[in-house]
Backbone as a chain_set.jsonl record, in Angstrom:
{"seq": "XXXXXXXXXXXXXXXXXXXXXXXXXXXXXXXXXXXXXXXXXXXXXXXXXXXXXXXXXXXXXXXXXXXXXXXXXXXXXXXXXXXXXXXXXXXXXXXXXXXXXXXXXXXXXXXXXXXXXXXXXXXXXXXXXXXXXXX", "coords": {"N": [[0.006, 9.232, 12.326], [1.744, 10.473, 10.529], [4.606, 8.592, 10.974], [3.312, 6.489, 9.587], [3.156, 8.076, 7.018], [5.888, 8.513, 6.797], [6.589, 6.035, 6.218], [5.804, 5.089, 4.503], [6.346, 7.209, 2.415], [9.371, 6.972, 2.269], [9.75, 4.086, 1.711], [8.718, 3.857, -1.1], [10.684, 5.392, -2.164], [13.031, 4.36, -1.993], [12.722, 1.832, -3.873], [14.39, 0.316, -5.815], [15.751, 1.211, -8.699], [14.319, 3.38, -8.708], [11.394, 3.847, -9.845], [9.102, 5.699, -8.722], [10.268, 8.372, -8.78], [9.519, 10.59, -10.418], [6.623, 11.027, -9.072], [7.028, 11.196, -6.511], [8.51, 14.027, -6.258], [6.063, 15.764, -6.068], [4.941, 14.921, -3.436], [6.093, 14.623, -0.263], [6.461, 13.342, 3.279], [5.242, 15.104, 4.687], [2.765, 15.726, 3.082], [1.517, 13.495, 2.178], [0.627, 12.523, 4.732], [-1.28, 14.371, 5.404], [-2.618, 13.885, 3.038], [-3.379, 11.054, 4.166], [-5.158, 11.727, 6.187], [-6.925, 12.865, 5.088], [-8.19, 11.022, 3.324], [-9.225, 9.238, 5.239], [-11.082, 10.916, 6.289], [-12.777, 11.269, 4.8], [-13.34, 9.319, 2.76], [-13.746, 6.848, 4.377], [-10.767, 5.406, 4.283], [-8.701, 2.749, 5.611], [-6.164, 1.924, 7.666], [-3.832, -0.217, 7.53], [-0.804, -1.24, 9.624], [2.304, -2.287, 10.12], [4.022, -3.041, 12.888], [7.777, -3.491, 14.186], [9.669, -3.793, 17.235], [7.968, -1.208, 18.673], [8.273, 0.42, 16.462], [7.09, 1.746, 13.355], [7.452, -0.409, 10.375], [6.075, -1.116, 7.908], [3.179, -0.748, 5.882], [-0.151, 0.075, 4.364], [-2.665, 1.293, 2.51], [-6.668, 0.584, 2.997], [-9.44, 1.559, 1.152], [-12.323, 0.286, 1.265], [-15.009, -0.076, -0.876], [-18.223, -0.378, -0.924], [-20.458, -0.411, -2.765], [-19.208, -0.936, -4.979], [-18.294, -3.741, -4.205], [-15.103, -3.566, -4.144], [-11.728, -3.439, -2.843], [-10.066, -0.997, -2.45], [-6.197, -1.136, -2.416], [-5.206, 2.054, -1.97], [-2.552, 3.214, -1.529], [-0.73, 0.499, -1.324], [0.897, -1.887, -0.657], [3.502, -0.734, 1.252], [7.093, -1.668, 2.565], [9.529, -0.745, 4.939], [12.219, -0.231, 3.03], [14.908, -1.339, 4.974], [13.846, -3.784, 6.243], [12.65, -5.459, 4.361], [12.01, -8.414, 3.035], [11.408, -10.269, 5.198], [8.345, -11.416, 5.552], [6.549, -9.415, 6.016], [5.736, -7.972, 4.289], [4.085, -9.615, 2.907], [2.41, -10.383, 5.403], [1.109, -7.933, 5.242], [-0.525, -7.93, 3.107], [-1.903, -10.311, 3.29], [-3.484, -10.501, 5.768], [-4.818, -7.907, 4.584], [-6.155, -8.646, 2.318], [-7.568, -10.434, 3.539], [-9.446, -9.161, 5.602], [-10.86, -7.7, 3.631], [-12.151, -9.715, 2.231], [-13.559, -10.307, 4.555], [-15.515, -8.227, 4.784], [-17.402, -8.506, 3.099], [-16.66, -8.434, 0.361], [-15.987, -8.657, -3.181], [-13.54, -8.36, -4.433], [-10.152, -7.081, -5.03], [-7.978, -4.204, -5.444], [-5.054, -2.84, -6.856], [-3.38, 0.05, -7.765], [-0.472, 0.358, -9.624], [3.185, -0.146, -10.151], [5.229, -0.773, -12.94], [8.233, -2.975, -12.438], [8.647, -2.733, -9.64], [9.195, -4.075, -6.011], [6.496, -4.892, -4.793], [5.165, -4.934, -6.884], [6.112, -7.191, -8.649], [6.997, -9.616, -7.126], [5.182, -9.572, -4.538], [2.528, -9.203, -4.93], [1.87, -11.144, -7.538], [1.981, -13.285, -5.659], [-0.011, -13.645, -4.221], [-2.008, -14.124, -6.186], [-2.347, -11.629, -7.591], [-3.008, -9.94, -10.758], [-1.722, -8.682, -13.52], [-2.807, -5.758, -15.183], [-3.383, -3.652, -18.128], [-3.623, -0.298, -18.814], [-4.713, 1.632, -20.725], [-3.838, 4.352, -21.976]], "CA": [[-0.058, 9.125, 10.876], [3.144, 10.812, 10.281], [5.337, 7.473, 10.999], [3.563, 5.541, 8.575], [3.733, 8.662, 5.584], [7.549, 8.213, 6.372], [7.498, 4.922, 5.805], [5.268, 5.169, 2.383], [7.487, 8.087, 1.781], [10.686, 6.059, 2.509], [9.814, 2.78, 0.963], [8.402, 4.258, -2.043], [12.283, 6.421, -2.332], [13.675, 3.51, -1.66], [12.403, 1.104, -4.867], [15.437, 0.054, -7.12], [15.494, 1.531, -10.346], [13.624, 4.761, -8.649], [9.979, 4.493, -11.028], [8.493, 6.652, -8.081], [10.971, 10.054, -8.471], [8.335, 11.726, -10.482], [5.512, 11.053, -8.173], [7.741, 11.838, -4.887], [8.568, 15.309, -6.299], [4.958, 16.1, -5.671], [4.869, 14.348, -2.22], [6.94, 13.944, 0.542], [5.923, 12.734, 3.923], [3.929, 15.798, 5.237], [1.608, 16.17, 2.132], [1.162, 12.45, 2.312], [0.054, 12.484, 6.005], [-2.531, 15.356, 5.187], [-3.703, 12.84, 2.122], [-3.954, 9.477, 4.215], [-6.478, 11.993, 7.247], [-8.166, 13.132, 4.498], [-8.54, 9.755, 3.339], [-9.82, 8.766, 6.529], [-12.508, 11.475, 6.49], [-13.839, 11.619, 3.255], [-13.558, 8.007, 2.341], [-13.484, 5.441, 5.086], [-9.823, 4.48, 4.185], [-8.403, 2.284, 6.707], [-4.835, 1.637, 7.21], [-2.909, -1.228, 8.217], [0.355, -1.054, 9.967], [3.221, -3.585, 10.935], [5.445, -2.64, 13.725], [8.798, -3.966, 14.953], [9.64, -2.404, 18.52], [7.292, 0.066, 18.702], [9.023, 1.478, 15.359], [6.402, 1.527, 11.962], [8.553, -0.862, 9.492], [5.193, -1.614, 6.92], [1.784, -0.548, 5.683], [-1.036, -0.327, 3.7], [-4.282, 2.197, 2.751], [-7.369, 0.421, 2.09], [-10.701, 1.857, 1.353], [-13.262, -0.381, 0.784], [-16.156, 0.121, -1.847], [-19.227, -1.778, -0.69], [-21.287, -0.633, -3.86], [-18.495, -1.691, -6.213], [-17.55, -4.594, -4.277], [-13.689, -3.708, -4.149], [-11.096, -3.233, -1.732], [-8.514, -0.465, -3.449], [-5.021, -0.698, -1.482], [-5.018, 2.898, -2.781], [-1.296, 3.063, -0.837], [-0.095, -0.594, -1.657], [1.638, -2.313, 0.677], [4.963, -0.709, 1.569], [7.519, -1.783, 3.747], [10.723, -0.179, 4.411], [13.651, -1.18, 2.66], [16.025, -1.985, 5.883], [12.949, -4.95, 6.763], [11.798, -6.415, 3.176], [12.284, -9.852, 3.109], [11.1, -10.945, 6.334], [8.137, -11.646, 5.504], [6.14, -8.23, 6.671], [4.637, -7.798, 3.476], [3.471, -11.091, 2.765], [1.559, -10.284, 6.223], [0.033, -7.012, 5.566], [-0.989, -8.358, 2.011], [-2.516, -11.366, 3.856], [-4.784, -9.476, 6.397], [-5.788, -6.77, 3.802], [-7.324, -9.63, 2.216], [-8.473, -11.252, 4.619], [-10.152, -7.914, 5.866], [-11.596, -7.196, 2.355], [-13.069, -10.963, 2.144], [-14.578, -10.294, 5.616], [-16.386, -7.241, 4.788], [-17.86, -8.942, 1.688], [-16.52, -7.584, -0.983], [-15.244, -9.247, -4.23], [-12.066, -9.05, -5.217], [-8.895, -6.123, -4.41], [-7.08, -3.741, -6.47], [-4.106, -2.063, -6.795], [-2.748, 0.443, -8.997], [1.048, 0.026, -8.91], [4.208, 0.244, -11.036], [5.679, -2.194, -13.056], [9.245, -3.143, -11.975], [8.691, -2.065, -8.02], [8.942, -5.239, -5.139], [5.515, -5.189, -4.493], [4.072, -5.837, -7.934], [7.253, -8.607, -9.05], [7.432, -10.532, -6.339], [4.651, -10.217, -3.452], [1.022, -9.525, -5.582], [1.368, -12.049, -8.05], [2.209, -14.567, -4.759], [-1.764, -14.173, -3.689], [-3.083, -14.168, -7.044], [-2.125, -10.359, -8.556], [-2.615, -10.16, -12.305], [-1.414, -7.454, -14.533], [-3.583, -5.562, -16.239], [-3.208, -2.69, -18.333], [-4.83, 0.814, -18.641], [-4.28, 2.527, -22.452], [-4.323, 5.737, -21.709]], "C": [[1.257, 9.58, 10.239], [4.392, 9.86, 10.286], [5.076, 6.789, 10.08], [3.551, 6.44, 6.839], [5.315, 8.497, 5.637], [7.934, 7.37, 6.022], [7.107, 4.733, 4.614], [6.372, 5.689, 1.915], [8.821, 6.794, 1.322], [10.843, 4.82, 1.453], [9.218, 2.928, -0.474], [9.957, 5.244, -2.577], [13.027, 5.107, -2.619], [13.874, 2.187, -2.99], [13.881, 1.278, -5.683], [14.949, 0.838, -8.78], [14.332, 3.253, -10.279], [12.199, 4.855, -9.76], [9.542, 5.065, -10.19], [9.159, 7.861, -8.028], [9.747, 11.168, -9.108], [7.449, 12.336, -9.696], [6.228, 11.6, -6.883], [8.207, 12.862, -4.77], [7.702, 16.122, -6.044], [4.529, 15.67, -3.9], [6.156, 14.109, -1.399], [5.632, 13.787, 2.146], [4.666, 13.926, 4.69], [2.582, 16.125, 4.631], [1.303, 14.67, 2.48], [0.361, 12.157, 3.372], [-1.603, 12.98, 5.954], [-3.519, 14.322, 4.245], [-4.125, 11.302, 2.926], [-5.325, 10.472, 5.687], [-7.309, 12.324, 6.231], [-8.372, 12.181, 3.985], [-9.757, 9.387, 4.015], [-11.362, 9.298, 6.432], [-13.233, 11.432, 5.406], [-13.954, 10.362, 2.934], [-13.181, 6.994, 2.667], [-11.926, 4.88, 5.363], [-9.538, 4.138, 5.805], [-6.764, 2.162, 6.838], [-4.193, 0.302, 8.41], [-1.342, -1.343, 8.271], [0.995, -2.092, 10.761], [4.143, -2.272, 11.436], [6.366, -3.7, 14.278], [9.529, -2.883, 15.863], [9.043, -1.424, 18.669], [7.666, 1.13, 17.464], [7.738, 1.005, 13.951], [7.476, 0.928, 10.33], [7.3, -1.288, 7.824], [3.791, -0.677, 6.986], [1.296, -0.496, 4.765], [-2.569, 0.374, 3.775], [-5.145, 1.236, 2.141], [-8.474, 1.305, 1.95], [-11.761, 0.679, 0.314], [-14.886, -0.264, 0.495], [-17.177, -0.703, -1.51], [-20.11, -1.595, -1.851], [-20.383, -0.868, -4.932], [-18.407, -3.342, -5.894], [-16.195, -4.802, -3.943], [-13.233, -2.999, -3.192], [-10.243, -2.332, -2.437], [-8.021, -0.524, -2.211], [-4.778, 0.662, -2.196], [-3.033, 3.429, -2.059], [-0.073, 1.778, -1.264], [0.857, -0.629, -0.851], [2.73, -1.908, 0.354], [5.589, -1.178, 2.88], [9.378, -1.346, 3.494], [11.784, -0.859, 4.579], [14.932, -2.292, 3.633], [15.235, -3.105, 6.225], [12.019, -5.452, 5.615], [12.852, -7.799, 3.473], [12.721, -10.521, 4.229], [9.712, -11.406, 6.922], [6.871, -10.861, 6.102], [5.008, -8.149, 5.596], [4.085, -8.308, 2.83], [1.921, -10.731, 4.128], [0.395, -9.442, 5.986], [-1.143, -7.64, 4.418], [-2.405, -9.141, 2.347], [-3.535, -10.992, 4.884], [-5.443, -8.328, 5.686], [-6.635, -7.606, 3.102], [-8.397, -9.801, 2.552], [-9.575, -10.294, 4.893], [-11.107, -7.997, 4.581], [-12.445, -8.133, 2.489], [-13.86, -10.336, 3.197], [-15.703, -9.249, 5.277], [-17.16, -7.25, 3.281], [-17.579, -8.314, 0.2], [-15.4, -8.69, -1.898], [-13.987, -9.767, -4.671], [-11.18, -7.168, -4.706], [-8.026, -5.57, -5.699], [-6.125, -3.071, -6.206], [-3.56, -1.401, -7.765], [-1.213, 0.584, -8.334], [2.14, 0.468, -10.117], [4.903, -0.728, -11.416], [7.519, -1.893, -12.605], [9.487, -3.056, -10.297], [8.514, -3.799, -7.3], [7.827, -5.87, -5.345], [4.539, -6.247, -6.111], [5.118, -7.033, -8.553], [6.818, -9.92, -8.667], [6.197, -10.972, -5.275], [2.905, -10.212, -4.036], [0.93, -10.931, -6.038], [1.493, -13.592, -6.96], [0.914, -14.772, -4.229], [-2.733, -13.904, -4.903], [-3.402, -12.902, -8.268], [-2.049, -10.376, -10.061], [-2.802, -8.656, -12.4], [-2.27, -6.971, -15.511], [-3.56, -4.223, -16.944], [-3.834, -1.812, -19.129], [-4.152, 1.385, -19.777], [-5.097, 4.079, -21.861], [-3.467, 7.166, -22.993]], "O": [[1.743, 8.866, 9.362], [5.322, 10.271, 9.592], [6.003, 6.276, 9.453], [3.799, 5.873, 5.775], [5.952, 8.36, 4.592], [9.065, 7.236, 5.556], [7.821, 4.291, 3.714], [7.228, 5.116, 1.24], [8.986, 6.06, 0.348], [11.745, 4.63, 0.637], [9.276, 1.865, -1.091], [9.86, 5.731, -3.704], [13.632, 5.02, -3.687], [14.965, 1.63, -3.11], [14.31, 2.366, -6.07], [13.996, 0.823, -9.559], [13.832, 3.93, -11.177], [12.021, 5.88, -10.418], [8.888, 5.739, -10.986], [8.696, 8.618, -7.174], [9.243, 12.154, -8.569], [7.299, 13.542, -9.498], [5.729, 12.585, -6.339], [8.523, 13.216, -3.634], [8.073, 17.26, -5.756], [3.696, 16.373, -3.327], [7.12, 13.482, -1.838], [4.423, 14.022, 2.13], [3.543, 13.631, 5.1], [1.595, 16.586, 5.205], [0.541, 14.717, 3.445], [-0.664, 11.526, 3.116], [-2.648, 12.406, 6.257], [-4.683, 14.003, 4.484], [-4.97, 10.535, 2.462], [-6.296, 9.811, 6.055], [-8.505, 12.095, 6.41], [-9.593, 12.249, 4.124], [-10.904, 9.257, 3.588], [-12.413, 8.658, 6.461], [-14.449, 11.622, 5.376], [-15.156, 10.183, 2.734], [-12.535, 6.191, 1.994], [-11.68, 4.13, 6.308], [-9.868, 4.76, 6.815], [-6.174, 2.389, 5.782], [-4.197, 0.128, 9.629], [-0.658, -1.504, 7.26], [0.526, -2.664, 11.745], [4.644, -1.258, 10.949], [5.889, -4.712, 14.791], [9.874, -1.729, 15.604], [9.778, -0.455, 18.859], [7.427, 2.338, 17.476], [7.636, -0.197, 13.703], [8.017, 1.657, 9.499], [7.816, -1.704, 6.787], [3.439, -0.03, 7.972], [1.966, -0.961, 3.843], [-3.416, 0.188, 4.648], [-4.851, 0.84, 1.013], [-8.477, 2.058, 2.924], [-11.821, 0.436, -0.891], [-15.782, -0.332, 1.336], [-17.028, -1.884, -1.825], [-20.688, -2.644, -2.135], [-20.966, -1.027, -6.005], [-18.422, -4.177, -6.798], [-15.849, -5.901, -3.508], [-13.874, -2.111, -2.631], [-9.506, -2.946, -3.208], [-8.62, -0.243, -1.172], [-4.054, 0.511, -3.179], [-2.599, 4.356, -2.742], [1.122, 1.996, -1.465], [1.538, 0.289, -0.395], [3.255, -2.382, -0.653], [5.024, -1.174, 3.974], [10.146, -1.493, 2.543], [12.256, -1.602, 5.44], [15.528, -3.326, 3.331], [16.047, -3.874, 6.74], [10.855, -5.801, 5.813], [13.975, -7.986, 3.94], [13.778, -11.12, 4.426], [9.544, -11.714, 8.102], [6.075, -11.578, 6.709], [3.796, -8.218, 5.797], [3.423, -7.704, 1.985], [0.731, -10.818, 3.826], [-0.782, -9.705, 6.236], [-2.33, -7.809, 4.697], [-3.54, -8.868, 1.957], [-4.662, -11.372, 4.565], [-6.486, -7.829, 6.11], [-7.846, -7.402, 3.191], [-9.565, -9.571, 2.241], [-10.676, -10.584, 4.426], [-12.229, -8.462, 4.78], [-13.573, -7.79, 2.844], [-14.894, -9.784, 2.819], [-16.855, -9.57, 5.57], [-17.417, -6.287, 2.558], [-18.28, -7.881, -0.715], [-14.407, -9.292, -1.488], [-13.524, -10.842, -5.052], [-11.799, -6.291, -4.104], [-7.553, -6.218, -6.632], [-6.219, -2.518, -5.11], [-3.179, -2.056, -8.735], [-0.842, 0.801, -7.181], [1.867, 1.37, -10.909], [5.291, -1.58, -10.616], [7.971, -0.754, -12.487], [10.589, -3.351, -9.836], [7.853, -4.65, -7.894], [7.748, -6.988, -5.854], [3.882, -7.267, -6.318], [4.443, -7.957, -9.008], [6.449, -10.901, -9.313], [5.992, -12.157, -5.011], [2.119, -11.074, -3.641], [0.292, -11.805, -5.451], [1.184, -14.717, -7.354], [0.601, -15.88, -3.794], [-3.91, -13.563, -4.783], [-4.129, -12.923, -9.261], [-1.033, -10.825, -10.591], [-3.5, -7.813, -11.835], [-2.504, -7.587, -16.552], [-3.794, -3.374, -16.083], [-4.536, -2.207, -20.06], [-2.942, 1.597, -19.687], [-6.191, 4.551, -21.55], [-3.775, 8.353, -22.888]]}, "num_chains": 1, "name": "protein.A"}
């Protein structure tokens, strides 16, 4: 679990224009680790991980709600910076899906950040709409 908080860590550091410095002053990769086992135990999450060479270059927390219906990527697919745009996180995207569909459930959410890769460029490519929370 520690390989893929480095690569959250990492690829979340890594975002142009930095909108995660707030949030990553509270987290780095060993608090993160501790939050994706306790994940695990307390609420099913699952995680999906791309490797190239035995090295963790992508991933992705889901936990999936069977009395809502929904899949949260409560993680959202990262993949780190030296291996975007090869087509990694198109993949994980595409089996977290897939996964979610299989295990009957509705529809998939993500809370995210506007300006970051993920929500630009690779959500709205399977269907991601923007929606926003007045808070």
């Amino acid at each position: 679990m520690g390989s893929v908080a480095q690569v959250w860590h990492e690829g979340l550091k890594d975002e142009p224009g930095s909108p995660w410095a707030d949030y990553l002053t509270r987290w780095n990769p060993i608090t993160a680790s501790k939050w994706f086992f306790d994940s695990r135990k307390r609420l099913g999450a699952r995680f999906l991980v791309a490797e190239r060479e035995k090295t963790v270059v992508g991933m992705n927390g889901i936990i999936l709600e069977k009395r809502s219906g929904i899949g949260r990527f409560f993680t959202g697919v990262v993949v780190k910076s030296t291996e975007r745009k090869r087509g990694i996180g198109s993949m994980l995207l595409y089996v977290s899906l897939r996964d979610v569909k299989a295990e009957g459930l509705r529809k998939a959410e993500v809370e995210t950040r506007d300006g970051i890769t993920a929500s630009k460029y690779l959500y709205p490519k399977y269907g991601g709409k923007k929606h926003t929370v007045q808070g």
